[in-house]
C-alpha positions in Angstrom: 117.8 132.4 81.8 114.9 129.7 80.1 117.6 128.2 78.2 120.2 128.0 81.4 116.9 126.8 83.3 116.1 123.9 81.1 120.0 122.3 81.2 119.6 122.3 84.9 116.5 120.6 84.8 117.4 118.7 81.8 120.7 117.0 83.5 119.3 116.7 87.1 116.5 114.3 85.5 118.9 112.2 83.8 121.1 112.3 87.1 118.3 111.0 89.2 116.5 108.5 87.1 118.4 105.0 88.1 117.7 105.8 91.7 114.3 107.1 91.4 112.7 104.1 93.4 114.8 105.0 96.7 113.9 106.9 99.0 116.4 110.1 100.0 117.4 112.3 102.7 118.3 116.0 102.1 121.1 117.4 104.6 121.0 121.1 105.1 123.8 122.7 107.6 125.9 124.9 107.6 129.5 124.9 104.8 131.2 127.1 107.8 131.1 123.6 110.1 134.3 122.4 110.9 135.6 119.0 111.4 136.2 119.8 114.9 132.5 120.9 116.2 130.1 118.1 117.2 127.7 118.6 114.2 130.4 117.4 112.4 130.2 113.5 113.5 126.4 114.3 114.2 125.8 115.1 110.2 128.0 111.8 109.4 126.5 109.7 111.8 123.0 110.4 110.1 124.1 110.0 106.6 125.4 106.7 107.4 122.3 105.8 109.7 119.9 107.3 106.5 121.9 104.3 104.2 121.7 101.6 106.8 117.9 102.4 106.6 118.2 101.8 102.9 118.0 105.8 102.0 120.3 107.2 99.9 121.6 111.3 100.9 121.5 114.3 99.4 123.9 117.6 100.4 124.3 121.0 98.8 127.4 119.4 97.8 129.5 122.2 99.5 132.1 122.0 102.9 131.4 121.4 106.8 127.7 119.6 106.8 127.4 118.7 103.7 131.0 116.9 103.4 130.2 115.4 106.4 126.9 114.1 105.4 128.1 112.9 101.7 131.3 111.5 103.9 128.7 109.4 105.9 126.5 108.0 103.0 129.5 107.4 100.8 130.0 107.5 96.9 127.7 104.6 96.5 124.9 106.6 98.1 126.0 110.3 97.9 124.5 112.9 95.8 125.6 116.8 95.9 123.8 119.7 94.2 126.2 122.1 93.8 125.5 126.0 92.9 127.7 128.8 91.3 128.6 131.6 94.0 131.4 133.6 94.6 133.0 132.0 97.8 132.2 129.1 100.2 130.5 127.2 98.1 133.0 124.8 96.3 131.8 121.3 96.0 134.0 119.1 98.6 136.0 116.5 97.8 134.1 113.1 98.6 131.4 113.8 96.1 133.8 115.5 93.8 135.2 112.3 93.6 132.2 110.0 93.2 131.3 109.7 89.3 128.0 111.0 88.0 126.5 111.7 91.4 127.8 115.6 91.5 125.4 118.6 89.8 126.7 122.0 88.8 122.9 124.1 89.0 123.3 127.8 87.7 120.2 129.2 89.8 119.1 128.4 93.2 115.5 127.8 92.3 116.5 125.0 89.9 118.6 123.5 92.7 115.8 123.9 95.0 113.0 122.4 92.8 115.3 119.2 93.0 115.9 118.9 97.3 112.6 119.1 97.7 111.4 117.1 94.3 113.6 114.1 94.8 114.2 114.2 98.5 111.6 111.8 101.1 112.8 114.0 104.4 114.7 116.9 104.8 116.8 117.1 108.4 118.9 120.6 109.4 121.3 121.2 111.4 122.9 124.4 112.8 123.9 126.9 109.8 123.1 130.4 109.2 121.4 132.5 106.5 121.1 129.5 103.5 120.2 126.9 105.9 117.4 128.8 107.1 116.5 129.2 103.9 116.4 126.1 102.9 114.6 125.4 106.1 112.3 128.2 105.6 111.2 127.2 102.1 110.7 123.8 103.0 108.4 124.7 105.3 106.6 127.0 103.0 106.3 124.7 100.4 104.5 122.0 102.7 102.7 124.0 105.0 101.1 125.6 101.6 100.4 122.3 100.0 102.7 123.2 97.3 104.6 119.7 98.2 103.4 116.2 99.8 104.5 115.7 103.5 107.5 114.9 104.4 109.3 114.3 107.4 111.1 117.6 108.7 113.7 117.2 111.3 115.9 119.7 113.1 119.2 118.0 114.3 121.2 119.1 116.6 123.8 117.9 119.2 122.6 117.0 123.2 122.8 119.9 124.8 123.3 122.1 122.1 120.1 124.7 122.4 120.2 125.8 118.6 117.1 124.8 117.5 115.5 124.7 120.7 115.9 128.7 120.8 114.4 128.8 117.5 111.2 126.9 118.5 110.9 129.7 121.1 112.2 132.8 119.2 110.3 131.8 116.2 107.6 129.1 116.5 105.9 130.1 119.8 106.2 134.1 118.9 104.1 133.5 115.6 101.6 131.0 117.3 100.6 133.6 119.8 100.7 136.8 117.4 98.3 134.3 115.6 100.5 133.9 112.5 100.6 130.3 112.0 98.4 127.7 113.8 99.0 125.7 116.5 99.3 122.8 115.2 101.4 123.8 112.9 104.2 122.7 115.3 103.8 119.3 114.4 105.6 119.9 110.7 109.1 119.4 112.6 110.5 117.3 114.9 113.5 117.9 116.7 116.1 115.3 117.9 119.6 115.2 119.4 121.0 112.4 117.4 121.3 110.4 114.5 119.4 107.4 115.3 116.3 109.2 116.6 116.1 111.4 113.8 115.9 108.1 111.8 114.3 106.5 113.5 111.4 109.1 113.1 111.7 109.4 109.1 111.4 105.5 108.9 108.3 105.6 111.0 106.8 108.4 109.1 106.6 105.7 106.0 105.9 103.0 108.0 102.2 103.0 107.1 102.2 105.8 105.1 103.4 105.6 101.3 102.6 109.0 99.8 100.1 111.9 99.6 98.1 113.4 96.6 97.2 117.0 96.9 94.0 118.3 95.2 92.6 121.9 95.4 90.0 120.5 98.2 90.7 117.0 98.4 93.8 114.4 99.5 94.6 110.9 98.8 97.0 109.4 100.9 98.6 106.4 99.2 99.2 103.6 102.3 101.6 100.4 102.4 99.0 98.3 103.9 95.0 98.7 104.1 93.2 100.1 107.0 90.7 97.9 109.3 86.9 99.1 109.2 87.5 99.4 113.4 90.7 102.0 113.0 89.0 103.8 110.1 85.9 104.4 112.8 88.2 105.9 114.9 90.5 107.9 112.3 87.0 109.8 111.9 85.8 110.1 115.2 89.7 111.7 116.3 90.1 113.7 113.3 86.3 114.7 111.6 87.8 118.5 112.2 90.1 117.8 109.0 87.6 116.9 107.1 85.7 119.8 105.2 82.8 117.5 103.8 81.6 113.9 104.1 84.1 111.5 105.8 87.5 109.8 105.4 87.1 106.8 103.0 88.8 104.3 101.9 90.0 102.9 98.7 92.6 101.9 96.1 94.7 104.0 93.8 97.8 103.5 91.6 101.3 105.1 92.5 103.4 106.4 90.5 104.6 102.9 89.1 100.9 101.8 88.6 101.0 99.5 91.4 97.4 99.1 93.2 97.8 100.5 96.5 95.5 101.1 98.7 94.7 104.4 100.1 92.5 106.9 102.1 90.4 110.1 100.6 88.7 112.8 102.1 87.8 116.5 101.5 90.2 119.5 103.6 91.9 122.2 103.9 95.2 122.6 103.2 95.7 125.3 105.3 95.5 122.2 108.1 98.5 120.6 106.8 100.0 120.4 110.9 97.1 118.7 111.3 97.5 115.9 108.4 101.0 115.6 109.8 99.0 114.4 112.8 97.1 112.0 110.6 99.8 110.8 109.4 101.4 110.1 112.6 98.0 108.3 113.8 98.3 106.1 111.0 101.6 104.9 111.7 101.0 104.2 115.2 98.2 101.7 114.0 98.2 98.3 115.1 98.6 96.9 111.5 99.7 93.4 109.9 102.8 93.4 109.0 104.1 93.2 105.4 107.3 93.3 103.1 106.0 97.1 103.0 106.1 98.1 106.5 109.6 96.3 106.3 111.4 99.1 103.8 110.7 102.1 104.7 113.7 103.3 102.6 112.2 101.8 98.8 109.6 104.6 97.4 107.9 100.9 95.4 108.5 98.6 98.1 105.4 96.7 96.7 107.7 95.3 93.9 108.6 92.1 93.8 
């Protein structure tokens, strides 16, 4: 299993490398989809929208949503992450076809390490039992701290009630039993179609770059510094996410040592719906604009 563990690791590294400075969506739906159903378009429509917003896609490689969504993004900016099972899941013939962009993973935790290791948002669309699992764990794995922020997005047709029945059935039945806070709902946000649901995953780096996550501390890497006026106000609105002293700012280096410049304070990560809400305040912001602000799709927009 260590040895089988390591080759999946070992080859999704090397698959990944080239494209590490662009940003990418994960697709999640459902392999029973047909071509005929509206999520069909709707998962196509988004994974072309994600690559006109300079993102490249990322499917589980298999039928219905996921061929859709690597359909959409094309070879050019398709990946699939395939994994072993004994029916349904064979990978489809658009990334099949596109060379060096398909992974064979022989465990679902390996394949899952990589969605939500190389993937910048995550949207889901109607599926059963593995899509709300890989909903599920996304979810976990923010709401925990165990993974940055991210934009979350549940995507489903006009009219179509799928995931508005969830919010009820799930969401509002474990805020009132006290199970998860309230503002835990703002992890997700739901759209109808494909240019709103981009639309909100390009905003959500608009300001914001990336997030450090400390035992009791964060550093939230920004594309563009913060006035002294808005960083009043960032305190005064949200001095109940902050455990100790106040939200500061500062400089830091990213993950290609280019000086960024950033924001650090003390909480707890147990309010991670309500740093989504920081986030959101950031990017709302009244800021100059910049090459940055511009490319919401480049993970190192900074570069020249």
């Amino acid at each position: 299993m260590i040895q089988g563990s390591l080759a999946d690791i070992n080859e999704a590294l090397t698959v990944f490398r080239p494209s590490r400075r662009v940003r990418k969506v994960a697709v999640f739906g459902s392999a029973r989809t047909s071509s005929e159903q509206p999520t069909y378009p709707l998962a196509r429509e988004l994974a072309a929208a994600a690559v006109e917003a300079g993102f490249e896609v990322i499917t589980g490689a298999g039928g219905g949503i996921m061929e859709a969504a690597n359909l959409g993004a094309g070879c050019e900016a398709s990946y699939g992450l395939n994994v072993d099972l004994p029916f349904e899941q064979h990978p489809n013939p658009v990334v099949s076809s596109c060379e060096g962009r398909l992974l064979h993973f022989r465990y679902f935790f390996t394949r899952k390490l990589f969605f939500l290791r190389e993937s910048d948002a995550v949207v889901v669309l109607p599926g059963g039992f593995g899509t709300l699992d890989e909903l599920f764990e996304s979810l976990t794995l923010v709401q925990t701290g165990r993974t940055p922020p991210v934009p979350l997005v549940l995507l489903a047709p006009a009219g179509d009630r799928f995931w508005a029945r969830w919010q009820v059935g799930v969401q509002r039945q474990m805020t009132q039993r006290g199970l998860i806070s309230p503002e835990d709902h703002s992890l997700v946000f739901q759209a109808d179609n494909a240019g709103e649901a981009m639309a909100y995953i390009s905003r959500f780096y608009r300001a914001f770059h990336a997030a450090e996550l400390h035992s009791d501390r964060v550093e939230l890497q920004l594309n563009v510094a913060v006035p002294a006026a808005d960083l009043r106000q960032l305190n005064r609105d949200f001095d109940d996410l902050v455990d100790q002293g106040v939200i500061v700012a500062g400089e830091t280096s990213d993950d290609e040592g280019l000086l960024r410049p950033c924001l650090r304070f003390h909480f707890n990560k147990r309010r991670m719906g309500r740093l989504y809400q920081l986030i959101e305040a950031l990017n709302n912001l009244d800021l100059p604009a910049c090459t940055a602000l511009e490319q919401p799709g480049q993970r190192h927009c900074l570069l020249p």
